[in-house]
N, C-alpha and C positions, 0 to 999 in steps of 0.2 A: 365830712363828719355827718353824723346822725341824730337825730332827737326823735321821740316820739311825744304825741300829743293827744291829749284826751277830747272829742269834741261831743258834743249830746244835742239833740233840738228834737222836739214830738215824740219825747221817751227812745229817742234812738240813740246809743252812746258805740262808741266805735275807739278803737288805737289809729293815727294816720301818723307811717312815717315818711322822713324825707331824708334824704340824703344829697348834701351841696358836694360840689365843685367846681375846676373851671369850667368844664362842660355844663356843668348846669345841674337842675337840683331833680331826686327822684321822687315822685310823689307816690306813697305802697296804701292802698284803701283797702280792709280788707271787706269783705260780702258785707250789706248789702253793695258799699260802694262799688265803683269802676276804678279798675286800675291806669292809669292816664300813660303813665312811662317818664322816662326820662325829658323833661322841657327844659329847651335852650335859651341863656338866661337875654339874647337877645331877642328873639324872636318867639313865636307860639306855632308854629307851622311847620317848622323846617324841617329838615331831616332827621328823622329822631332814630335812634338805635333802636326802638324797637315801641309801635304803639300799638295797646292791645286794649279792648274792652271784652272781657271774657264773654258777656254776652254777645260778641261780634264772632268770635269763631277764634281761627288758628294767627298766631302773630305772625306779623309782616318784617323780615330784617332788613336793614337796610344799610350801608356803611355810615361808621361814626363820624360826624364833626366837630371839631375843637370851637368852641366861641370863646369871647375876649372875654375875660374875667372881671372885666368894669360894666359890662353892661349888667340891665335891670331883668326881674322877669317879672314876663306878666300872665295874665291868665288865659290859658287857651279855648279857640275859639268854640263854641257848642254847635253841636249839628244835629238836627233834629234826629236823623237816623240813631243816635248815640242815644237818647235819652231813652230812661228805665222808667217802671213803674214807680220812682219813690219821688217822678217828677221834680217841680218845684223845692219841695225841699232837699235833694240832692243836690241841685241846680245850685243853687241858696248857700250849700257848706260847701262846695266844690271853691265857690268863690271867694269864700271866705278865706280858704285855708290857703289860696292861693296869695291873697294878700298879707299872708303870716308868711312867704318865704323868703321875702327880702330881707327880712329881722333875723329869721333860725339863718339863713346863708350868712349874713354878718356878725349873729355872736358865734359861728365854730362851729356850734352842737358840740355833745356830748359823743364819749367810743362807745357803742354798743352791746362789748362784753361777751357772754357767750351767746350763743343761740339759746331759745325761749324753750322748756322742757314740758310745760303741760299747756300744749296747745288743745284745744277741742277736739276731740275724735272724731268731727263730722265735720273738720277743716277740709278743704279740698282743693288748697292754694300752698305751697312754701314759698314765697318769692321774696329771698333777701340775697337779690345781686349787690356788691358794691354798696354794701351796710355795714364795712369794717368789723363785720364779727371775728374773734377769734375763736379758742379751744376746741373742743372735736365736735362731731356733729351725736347730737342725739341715737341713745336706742331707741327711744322714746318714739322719734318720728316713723317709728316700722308702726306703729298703733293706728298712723293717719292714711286707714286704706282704703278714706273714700277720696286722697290726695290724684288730680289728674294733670297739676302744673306742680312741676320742682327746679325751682334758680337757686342755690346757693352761689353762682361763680362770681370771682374777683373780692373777696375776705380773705383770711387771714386764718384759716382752717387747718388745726394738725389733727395727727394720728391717722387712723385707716377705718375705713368707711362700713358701718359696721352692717354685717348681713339682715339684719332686721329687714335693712329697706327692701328685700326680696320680698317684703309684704304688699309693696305698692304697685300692686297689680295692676291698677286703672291707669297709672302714669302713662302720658301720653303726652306733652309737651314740656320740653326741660329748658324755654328759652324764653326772659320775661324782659329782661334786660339786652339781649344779645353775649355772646358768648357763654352757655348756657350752664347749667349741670354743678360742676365741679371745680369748671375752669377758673387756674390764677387762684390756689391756695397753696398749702402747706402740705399736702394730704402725701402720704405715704404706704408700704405696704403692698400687699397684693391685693386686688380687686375678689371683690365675693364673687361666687359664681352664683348667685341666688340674685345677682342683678339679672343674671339671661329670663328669670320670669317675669321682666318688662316688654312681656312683647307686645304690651299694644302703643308703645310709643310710635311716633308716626317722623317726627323731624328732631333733630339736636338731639345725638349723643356727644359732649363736649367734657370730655376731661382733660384738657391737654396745660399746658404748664404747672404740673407735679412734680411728684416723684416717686408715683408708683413704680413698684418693682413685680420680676417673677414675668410670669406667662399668660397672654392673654387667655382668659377664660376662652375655652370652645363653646360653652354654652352662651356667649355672647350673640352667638349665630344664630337662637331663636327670636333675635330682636330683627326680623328679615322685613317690618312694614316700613322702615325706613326709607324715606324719599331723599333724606339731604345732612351734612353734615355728621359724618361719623369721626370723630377729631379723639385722635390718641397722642399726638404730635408733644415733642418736650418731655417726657419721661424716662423712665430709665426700665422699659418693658424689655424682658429679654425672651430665649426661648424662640422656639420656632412661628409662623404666622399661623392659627389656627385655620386648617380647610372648609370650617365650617363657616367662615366667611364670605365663603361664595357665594351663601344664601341670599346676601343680601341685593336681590336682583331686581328692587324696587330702586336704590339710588340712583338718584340723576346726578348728583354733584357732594363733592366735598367727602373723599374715603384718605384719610390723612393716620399715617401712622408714623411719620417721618421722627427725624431726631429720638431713636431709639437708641437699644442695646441686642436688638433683633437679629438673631443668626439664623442657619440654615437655609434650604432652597426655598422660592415662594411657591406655594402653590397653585398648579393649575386652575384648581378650581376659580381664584379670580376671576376667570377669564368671565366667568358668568355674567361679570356686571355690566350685563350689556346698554346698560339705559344712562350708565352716568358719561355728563358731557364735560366734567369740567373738575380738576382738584384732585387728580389721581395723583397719592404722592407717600414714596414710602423710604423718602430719601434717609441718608444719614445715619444707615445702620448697619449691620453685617451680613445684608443677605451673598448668596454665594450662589455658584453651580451656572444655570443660566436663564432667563427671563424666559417661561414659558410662553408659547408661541401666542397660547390663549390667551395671555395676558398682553403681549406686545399689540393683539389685534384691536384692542380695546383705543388707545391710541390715536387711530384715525378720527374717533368722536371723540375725545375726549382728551385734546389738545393744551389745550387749555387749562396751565398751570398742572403740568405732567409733570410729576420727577422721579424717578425712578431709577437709575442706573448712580447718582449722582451720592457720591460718599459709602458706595456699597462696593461688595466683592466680586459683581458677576462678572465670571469669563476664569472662575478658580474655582479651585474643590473648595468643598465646607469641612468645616472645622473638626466635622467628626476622624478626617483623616487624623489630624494634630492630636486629639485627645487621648491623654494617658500614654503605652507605648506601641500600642497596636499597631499602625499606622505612622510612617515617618511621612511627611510630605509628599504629595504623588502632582502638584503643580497644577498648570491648568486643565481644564474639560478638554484640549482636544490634543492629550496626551497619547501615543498612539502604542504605548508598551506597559502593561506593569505585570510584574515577573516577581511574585512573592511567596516562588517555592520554598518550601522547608525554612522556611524563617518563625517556627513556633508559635506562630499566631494561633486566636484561642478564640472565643465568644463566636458568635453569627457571621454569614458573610453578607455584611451590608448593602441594602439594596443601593443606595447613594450609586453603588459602582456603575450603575445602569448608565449614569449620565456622560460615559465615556465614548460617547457615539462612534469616535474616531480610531478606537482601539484596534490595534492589530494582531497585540500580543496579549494574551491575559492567560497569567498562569498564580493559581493561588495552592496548586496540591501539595501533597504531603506536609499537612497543618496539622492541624486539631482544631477546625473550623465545626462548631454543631449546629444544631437545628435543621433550615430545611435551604434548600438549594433556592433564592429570590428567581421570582418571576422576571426581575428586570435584566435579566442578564440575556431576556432575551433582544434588546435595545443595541445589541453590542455586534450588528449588520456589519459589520465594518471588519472583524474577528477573522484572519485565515489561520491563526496558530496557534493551539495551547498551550506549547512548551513541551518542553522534556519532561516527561513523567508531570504531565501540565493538569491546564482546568483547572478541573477540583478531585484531582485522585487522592486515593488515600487520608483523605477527611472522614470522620464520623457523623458525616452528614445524614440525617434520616427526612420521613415524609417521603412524597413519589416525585419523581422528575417531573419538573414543571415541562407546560405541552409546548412552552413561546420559546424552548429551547430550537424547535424547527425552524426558527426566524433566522438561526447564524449559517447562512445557504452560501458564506462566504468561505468559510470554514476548510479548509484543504486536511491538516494535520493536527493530530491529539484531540480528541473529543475525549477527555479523561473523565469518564464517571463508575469507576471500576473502584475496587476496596475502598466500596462505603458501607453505610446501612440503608440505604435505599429502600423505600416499598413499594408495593401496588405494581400495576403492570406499567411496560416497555412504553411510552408514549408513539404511536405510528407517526408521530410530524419528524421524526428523526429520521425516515425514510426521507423527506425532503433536503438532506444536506448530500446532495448528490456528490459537491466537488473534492470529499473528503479521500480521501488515497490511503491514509494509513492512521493505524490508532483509532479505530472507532473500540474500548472500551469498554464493556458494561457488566465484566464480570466480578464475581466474589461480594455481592452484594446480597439483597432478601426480596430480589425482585421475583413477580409470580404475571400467571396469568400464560398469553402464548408470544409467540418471536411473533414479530409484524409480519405483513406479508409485504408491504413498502419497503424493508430493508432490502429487498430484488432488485431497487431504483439506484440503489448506491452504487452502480456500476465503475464507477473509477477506483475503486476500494484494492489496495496492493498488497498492504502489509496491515496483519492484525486486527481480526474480527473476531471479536471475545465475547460471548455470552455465557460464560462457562460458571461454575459453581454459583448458581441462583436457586430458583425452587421453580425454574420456570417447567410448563406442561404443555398440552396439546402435541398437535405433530410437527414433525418438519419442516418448515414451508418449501412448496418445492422451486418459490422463486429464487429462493438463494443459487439456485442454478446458474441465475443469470449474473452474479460475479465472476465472470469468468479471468477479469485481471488480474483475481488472489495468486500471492505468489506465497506467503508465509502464513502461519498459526491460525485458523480458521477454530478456535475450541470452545464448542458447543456442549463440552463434558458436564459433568457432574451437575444436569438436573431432573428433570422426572416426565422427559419426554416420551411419547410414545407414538404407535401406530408405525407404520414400516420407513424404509430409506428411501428418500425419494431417487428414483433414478437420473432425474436432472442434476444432481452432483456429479456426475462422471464429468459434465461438460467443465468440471475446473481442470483443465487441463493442464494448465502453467504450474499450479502450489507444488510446491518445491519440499516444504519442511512444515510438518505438524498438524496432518488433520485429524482431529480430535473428537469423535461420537463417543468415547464410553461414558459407562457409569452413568445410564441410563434407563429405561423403561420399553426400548426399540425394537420390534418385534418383527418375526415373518422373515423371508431368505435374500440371502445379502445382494442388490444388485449387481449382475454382469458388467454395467455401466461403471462402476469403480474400478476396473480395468485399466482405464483410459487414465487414470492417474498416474501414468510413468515417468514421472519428470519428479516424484518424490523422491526423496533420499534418507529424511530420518520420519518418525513419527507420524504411525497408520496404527491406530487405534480403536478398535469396535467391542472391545471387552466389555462385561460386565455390562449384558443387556439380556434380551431373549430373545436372540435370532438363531434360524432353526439351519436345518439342511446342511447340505454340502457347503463350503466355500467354496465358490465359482473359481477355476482352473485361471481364469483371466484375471481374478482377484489375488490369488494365490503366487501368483507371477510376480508379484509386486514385491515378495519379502525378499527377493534376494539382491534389490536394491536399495532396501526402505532398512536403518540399522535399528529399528524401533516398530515391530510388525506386529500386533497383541490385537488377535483377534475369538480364538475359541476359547482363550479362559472367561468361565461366569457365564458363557453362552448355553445352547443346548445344538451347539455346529454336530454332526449328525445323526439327529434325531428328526425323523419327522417332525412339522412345523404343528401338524396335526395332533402329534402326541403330546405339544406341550401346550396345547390351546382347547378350549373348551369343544373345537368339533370331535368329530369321530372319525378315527382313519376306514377308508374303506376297505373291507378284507381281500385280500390278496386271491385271486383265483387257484383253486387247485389244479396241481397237470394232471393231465389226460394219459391214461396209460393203456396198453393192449391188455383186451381178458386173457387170463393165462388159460393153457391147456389146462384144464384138469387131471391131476394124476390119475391112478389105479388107485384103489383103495389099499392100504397097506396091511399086510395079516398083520394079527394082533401081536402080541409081543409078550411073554412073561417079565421082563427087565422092567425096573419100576423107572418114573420118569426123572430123569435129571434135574437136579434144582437148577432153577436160572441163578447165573454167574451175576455179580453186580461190578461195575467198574468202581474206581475210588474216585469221589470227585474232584475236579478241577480245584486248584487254591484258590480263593481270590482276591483279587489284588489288596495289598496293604492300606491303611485308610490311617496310620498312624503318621503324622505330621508333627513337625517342631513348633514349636510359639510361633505364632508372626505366620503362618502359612496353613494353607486348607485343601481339604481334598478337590480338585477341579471333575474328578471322572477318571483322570487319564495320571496324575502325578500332581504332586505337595503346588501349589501355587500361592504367591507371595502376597499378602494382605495389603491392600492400597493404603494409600496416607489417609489418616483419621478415621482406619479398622484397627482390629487388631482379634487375633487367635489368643486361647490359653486355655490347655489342656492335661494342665497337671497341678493348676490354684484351683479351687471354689469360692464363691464368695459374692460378695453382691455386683460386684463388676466385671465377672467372667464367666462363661461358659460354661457349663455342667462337662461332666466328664465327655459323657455321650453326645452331645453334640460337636460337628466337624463343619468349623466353616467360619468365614469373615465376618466380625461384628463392628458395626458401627459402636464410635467411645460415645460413652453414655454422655447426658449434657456436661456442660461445666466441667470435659476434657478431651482432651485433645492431641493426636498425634501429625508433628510433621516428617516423618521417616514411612517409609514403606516396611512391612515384616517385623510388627511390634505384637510383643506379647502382653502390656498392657498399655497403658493411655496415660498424659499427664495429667492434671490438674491445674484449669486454669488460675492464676493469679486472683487474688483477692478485688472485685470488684470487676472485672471482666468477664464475659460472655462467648462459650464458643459457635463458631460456626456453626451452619448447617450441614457442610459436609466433615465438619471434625478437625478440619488442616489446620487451624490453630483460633487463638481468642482476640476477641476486640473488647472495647472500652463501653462501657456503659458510660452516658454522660453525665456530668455533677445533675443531681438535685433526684437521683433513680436510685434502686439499690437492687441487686439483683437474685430475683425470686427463684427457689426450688432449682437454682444453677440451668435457667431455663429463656428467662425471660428477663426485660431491664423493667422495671415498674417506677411511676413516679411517686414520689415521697406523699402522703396525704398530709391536709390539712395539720399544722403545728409542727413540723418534724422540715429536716433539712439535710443534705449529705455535699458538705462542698466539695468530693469526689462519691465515685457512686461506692455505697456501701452492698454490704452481705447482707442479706434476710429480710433488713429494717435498717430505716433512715435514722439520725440522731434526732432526740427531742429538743425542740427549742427551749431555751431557760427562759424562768420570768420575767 
């Protein structure tokens, strides 16, 4: 119980309160007095929960003892070092008031009520531990910010702790009583994050047996001068650990977050705490995934009332697997398959996956997975197989291939990163998955930039090397030579490569079916070295470049094996290389002829002279072609997938009369057939390719500009799939 008391002597008047029980009674003085602490009602010496005279410095805790409840109290001892300027007469009411506790301990006191609302603004103390206050705590008290001591803990405190006190900047010790702060109320709610501008507290952050709710503030992590006692313990905090907890790399003892509602993995970043020896403890709640390594190193010092694993989930996925229907149960961390093709999954793909160190199979393609491909997948050393049409194919994934992809050097088959949206260039650490054999991937994407020249290191590479419809440039690498195990689909088609063919490509001598250069930029006269590709059977294709001269006789050799041989259409095959490049051909020497005899001079002649005869000219050749086909030089040739001819519309999507030849379909359509005379129209909210062969998705929250581009929605508007021109407006 509590009573206050009024005392006065030499015009000094003051409030002193006290608070009894078994323990014994609390004596609170405020300035000028000293605060003495809790005295045990046998003794004046003994071990007290916490004795402090502010003008001594920082409090001393120490463990509590129970005394008998029949003993007396008496007054404690004075020490010279303790004594203040108010001398004697301190000395004087100190003792006085002492001998007033055996009376307030035996009549009860009075409850205390609420906490006191117009305290002085130049207070610079709260300390009402175990003063049975009830009701909420003051806005008021945000006013008291030349406050550097705050005990409320062990009252009877409800409601949620209001943000004002983000005012009490100076606070610097929250423990007068022991168990400091907050601890052992009623209090409820979510913490303010306007506490994190307590950073110059030094010891005791202590809120623990509550019932705060919700997520630790991150901003809590500016409270980093902390030596001791960080106590979150008994509440009902959920949500993940904040990482910015790490900071606090001044603690030696007592980081207690136990008995929660705390999910998800802990963070690494713990591991920082490298100074505490004692009180690591985060028992009792829902962490998952697995005790980073940082954190377990901590451990060797700091033994000493460790608990960690105890009432928690490590050695299982978290809970993000479970939530909603994304995700059915994928079991423990060292799961070594998951196989989540074509199962209509939708949102990001989470990086959480990363912590499947074990995996052997991961195959997530053909989704509707958006955003950007996580870095953490590069974690997944363990990975020889992406599955059937695996990885991440055919997702609407955008951003550029993360670089930690070069870490899966386990990897044999499926490196699926092919019909996406992918940007930026090719990452060269993808040269480092040497062991892969088949299915490396990476076309029908918006990749740019040039082919690596590490992709030469891929030497085990058999089946399917795709780089094909990107916007990729530069030249050929001529290390690709050194594939020489390719046995199938080598297509490098349809992007904006240029400079000549290397001749190191002959040496693929094994590919069997589909090497693909056209419908590129590739200039200058076709290697002899491609000769040496006699082991083909269908698909040799060099169309639709600028390669000049004769086809090589040893190249030529090849169609009557190969049921798919498409090389002079779109080219400039024999024409000098010079006629179609900016040199100058050099002129041809005249021949050398004998002078002729000279005749006689012939008599003159009255007959007048004969008009010269004219021949009629040559026809030449017809230049008139069907829809869907164009003149090549030689005869009508067929429009590739996502051109198209028309020569008998006008209009804004076709060709003037006078013009003869293949057009790329304007944006926003698209053909997939070969020998089309006009172009579809992509779908409402979809995007077509770069080479035209058909449209993809723009993802929710874009709408898709001038049938060009996907743009995102601006400020106030929204599109829960992507829209046309303009996003919807939010209502009020």
């Amino acid at each position: 119980r509590s009573i206050g008391v009024v005392i006065g002597g030499s015009g000094v008047t003051s409030h002193i309160w006290w608070r009894c029980s078994r323990r014994g009674c609390v004596l609170a003085v405020p300035s000028p007095w000293a605060c003495v602490g809790t005295v045990p009602l046998d003794r004046t010496d003994g071990p007290l929960n916490q004795r402090l005279d502010r003008r001594q410095g920082r409090p001393t805790l120490q463990s509590p003892v129970t005394h008998s409840a029949t003993a007396t109290a008496t007054a404690p001892s004075r020490s010279p070092t303790r004594a203040t300027p108010m001398g004697e007469m301190e000395s004087s009411a100190k003792l006085a008031c002492w001998k007033m506790v055996q009376v307030i301990c035996m009549l009860g006191g009075v409850s205390a009520g609420n906490l006191p609302t117009g305290l002085p603004t130049a207070t610079t103390e709260i300390a009402y531990n175990g003063f049975g206050y009830s009701g909420t705590i003051p806005t008021q008290f945000g006013r008291l910010t030349d406050v550097s001591i705050m005990d409320m803990g062990r009252n009877s405190l409800t409601g949620i702790v209001p943000t004002q006190l983000g005012m009490l900047t100076k606070l610097q010790w929250t423990s007068v009583e022991g168990y400091g702060l907050f601890t052992s109320n009623q209090l409820s709610g979510s913490l303010p994050t306007e506490i994190g501008m307590w950073t110059a507290i030094i010891s005791v952050f202590d809120i623990q047996m509550n019932s705060f709710t919700a997520q630790i503030p991150t901003e809590f992590g500016r409270m980093s001068q902390q030596d001791s006692y960080f106590v979150l313990t008994g509440n009902s905090f959920s949500g993940t650990i904040p990482s910015q907890l790490g900071n606090f790399v001044e603690l030696e003892s007592y980081f207690r977050l136990g008995d929660n509602k705390i999910t998800g993995a802990m963070p690494s970043e713990l591991g920082g705490l490298t100074k505490i020896s004692k009180g690591f403890q985060v028992y009792g709640n829902k962490l998952c995934d697995v005790v980073p390594t940082e954190v377990s190193a901590l451990s060797e010092s700091a033994s000493s009332e460790w608990s960690v694993t105890t009432g928690n989930s490590f050695g299982t996925t978290c809970g993000w697997f479970d939530s909603g229907d994304r995700f059915p149960s994928l079991g423990p961390t060292d799961t070594t398959a998951i196989d989540r093709n074509s199962n209509g999954l939708t949102g990001t793909i989470p990086t959480e996956f990363g912590v499947f160190s074990k995996l052997t199979l991961f195959n997530v393609g053909r989704n509707s997975f958006t955003g950007s491909l996580p870095t953490q997948v590069g974690r997944l050393t363990a990975m020889t197989d992406g599955g059937p049409y695996g990885f991440v194919l055919a997702n609407p994934l955008t951003q550029t291939i993360p670089t930690q992809i070069g870490s899966l050097t386990a990897l044999g088959s499926e490196l699926g990163l092919d019909e996406t949206a992918f940007i930026g260039d090719i990452p060269s650490q993808i040269g480092q998955l040497t062991a892969i054999s088949e299915y490396c991937k990476l076309g029908a994407s918006s990749l740019t930039g040039s082919i690596p020249t590490q992709f030469g290191s891929m030497t085990s590479a058999v089946d399917y090397f795709t780089v094909d419809t990107n916007q990729m440039t530069g030249t050929l690498p001529s290390e690709l030579g050194r594939l020489v195990n390719m046995k199938q689909k080598m297509y490098l088609k349809y992007n904006k490569l240029t400079g000549t063919i290397p001749t190191e490509l002959g040496q693929l001598v094994q590919i069997e079916t589909w090497f693909l250069l056209n419908s590129n930029s590739l200039s200058g006269v076709i290697p002899t070295q491609l000769g040496k590709l006699a082991m083909l059977t269908s698909g040799f294709s060099l169309r639709s470049n600028q390669l000049c001269d004769d086809v090589p006789t040893e190249v030529q050799a090849l169609s009557s094996g190969v049921d798919t041989f498409l090389i002079t259409t779109s080219n400039y095959i024999g024409s000098e290389c010079c006629a179609v490049s900016a040199k100058t051909c050099a002129p041809s020497p005249l021949p050398t002829t004998a002078r002729p005899t000279p005749l006689p001079n012939p008599l003159p002649t009255l007959l007048p002279t004969p008009l010269p005869t004219t021949s009629k000219p040559s026809p030449s050749p017809t230049m008139d072609c069907a829809d869907g086909y164009a003149w090549d030089g030689t005869a009508c040739a067929v429009c590739d997938i996502g051109k198209y001819a028309n020569y008998s519309v006008g209009g804004k999507y076709n060709v003037s009369l006078n013009v003869h030849g293949c057009r790329l379909c304007p944006s926003g359509r698209y053909n997939t057939l070969t020998g089309q005379g006009s172009c579809t129209v992509c779908a409402e909210g979809k995007l077509s390719y770069a080479d035209r062969s058909n449209c993809g998705d723009c993802p929710a929250g874009t709408f898709v500009y001038n049938d060009q581009s996907c743009e995102e929605c601006p400020s106030g508007y929204y599109a829960p799939t992507a829209q046309v021109d303009a996003c919807l407006e939010c209502s009020a």
